[in-house]
C-alpha positions as CSV (number, residue, x, y, z in Angstrom):
1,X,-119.5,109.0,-18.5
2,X,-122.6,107.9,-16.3
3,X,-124.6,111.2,-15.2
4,X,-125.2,111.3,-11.6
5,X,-128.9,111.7,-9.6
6,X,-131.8,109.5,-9.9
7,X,-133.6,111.2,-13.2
8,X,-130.8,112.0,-14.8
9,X,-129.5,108.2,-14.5
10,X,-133.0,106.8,-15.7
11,X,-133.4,109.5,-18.4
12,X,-129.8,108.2,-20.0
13,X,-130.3,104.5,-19.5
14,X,-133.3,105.2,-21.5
15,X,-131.9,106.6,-24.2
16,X,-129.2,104.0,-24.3
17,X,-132.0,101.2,-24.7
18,X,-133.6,102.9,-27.5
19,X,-130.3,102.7,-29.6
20,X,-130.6,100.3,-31.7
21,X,-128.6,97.0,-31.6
22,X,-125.4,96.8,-32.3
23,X,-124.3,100.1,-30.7
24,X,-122.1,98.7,-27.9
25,X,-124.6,96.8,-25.8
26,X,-124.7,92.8,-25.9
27,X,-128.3,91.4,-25.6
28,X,-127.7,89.8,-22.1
29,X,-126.7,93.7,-20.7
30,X,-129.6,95.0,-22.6
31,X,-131.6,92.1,-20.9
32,X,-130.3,93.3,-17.1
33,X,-130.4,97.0,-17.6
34,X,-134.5,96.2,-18.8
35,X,-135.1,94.3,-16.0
36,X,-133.2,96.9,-13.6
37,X,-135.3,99.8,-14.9
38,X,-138.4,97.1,-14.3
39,X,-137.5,96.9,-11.0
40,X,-136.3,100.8,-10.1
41,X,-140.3,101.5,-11.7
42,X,-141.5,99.2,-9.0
43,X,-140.0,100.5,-6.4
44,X,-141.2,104.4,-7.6
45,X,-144.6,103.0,-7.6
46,X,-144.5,101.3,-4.0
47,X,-142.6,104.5,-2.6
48,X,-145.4,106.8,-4.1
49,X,-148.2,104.2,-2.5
50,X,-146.1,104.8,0.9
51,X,-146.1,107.9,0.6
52,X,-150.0,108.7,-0.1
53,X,-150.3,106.1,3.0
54,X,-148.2,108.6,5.1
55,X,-150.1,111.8,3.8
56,X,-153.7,110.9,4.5
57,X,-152.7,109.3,7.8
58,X,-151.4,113.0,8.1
59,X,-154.3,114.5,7.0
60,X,-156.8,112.3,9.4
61,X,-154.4,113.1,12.7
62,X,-154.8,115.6,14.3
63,X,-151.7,115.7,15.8
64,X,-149.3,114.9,12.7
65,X,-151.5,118.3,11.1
66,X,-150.2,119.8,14.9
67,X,-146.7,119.1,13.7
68,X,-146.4,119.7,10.5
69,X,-146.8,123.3,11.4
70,X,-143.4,123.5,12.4
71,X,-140.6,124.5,10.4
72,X,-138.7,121.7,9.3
73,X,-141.3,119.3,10.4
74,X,-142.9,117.4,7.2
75,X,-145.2,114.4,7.1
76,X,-142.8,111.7,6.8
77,X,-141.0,113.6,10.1
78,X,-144.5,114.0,12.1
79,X,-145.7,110.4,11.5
80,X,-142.3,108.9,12.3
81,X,-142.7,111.0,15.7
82,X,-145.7,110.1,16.4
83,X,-145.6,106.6,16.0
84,X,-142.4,106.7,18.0
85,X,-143.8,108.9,20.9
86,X,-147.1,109.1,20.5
87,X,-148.4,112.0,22.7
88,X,-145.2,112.6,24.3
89,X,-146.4,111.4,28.0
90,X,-143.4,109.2,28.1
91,X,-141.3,112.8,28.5
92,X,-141.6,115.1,31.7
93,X,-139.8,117.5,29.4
94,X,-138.7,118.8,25.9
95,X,-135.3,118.0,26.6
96,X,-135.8,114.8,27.5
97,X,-137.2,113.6,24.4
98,X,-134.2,116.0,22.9
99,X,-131.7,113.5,24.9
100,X,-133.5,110.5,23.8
101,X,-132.9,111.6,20.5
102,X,-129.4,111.8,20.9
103,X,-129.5,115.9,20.2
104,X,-128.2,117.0,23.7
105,X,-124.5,117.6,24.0
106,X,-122.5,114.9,26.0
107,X,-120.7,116.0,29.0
108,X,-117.5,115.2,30.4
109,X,-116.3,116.6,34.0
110,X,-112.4,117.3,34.6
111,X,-111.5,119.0,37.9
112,X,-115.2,120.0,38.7
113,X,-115.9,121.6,35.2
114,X,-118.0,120.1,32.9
115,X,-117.5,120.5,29.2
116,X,-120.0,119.8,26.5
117,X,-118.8,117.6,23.9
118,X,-120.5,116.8,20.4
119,X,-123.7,115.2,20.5
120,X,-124.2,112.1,22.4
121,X,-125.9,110.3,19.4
122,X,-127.8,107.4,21.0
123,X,-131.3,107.0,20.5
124,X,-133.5,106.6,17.8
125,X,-131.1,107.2,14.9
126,X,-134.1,107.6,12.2
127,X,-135.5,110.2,14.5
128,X,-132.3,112.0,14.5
129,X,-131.7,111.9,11.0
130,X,-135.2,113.2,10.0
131,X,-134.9,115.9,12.7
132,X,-131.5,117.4,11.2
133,X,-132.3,117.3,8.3
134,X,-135.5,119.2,8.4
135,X,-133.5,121.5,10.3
136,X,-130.8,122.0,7.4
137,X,-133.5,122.6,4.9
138,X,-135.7,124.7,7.5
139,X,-132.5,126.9,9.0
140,X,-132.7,129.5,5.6
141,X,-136.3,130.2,5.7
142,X,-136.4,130.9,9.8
143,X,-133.2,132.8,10.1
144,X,-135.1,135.0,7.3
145,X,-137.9,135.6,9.6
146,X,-138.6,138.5,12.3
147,X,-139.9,135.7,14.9
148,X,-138.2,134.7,18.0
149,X,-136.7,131.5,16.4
150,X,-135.8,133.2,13.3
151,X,-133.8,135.9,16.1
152,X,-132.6,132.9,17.9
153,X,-131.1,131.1,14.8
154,X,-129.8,133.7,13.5
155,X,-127.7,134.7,16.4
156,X,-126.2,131.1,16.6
157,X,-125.5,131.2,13.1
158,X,-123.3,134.3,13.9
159,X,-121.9,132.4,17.2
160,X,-121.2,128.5,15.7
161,X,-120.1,126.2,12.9
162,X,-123.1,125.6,10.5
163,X,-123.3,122.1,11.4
164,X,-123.9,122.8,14.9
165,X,-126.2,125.6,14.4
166,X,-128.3,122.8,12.4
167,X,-128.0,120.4,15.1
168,X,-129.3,123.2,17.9
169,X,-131.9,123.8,15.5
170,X,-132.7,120.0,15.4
171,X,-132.8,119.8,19.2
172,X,-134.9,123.2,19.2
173,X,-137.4,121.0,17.0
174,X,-137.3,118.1,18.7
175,X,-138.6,120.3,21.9
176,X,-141.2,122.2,19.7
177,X,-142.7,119.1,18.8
178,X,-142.7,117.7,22.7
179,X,-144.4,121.1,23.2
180,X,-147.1,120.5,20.4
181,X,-147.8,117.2,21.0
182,X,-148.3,117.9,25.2
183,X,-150.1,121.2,24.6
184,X,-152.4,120.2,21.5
185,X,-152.2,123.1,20.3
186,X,-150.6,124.1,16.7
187,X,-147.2,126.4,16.5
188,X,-147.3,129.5,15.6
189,X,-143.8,131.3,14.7
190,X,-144.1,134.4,17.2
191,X,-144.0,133.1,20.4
192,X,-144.6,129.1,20.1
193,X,-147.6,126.7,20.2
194,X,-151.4,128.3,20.7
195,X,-154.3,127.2,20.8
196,X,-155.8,126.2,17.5
């Protein structure tokens, strides 16, 4: 049986091409699973280059340092932002880059009452993604914090399904950054962004 997850797939193909020959692998296969684990090494290497890329871009802006204050908020989530949005002067408010995002409820109206629905989803998808799942990773270590989002979170985790506690906390981020970005200033867990 094939183990699952990156290392432990590369670690086992490894071992399988030190056997020696013979052992259940014709020369062609041994031939495409060398040139695969060329290829996967290639790839690693130009991720990693990416990634330094996106770190001291981070480290020079001012702004991406801004947002990476905020939980959930890395540096592959505050340079996607800000390359999206910029300074956020597209957006009169927080929600609106929160709908633009595609993390506002939709609506539908029967009789005069509106009802929320699941999330409307349109907008930048990427965006989306990155926002919920810094959120998911970021939703343990807030709730476990005496702060006013750590209170907030913690009292929709008590109210909702998980998965739309994590998408409130998404939409919550998506404002904090509009916030950040606007304000210049960096957040700070107590009572939102001050002055750095």
């Amino acid at each position: 049986m094939v183990p699952q997850g990156k290392r432990k797939l590369e670690q086992y193909l490894a071992i399988l091409m030190e056997k020696p020959e013979g052992q259940g692998l014709s020369a062609r296969i041994r031939m495409l699973v060398a040139d695969m684990l060329a290829q996967w090494r290639e790839l690693d290497r130009r991720i990693a280059a990416f990634e330094a890329e996106l770190v001291a871009f981070a480290k020079e802006s001012d702004d991406a340092r801004r947002l990476i204050t905020i939980p959930g908020v890395g540096v592959i989530t505050a340079t996607a932002l800000i390359a999206a949005i910029g300074k956020a002067e597209t957006f009169e408010r927080g929600r609106d880059l929160a709908a633009w995002l595609g993390l506002v409820p939709r609506q539908s109206t029967t009789v005069g009452k509106p009802r929320l629905m699941g999330i409307s989803k349109r907008g930048n998808t990427y965006l989306r993604k990155l926002l919920i799942h810094g959120a998911r990773a970021a939703m343990p270590y807030v709730a476990e914090r005496d702060t006013r989002l750590g209170r907030w979170v913690r009292d929709l985790m008590a109210r909702v399904h998980p998965n739309v506690a994590v998408v409130a906390l998404a939409n919550k981020l998506a404002r904090i950054s509009w916030a950040v970005l606007r304000s210049g200033q960096h957040f700070v867990a107590k009572g939102g962004p001050v002055a750095a």
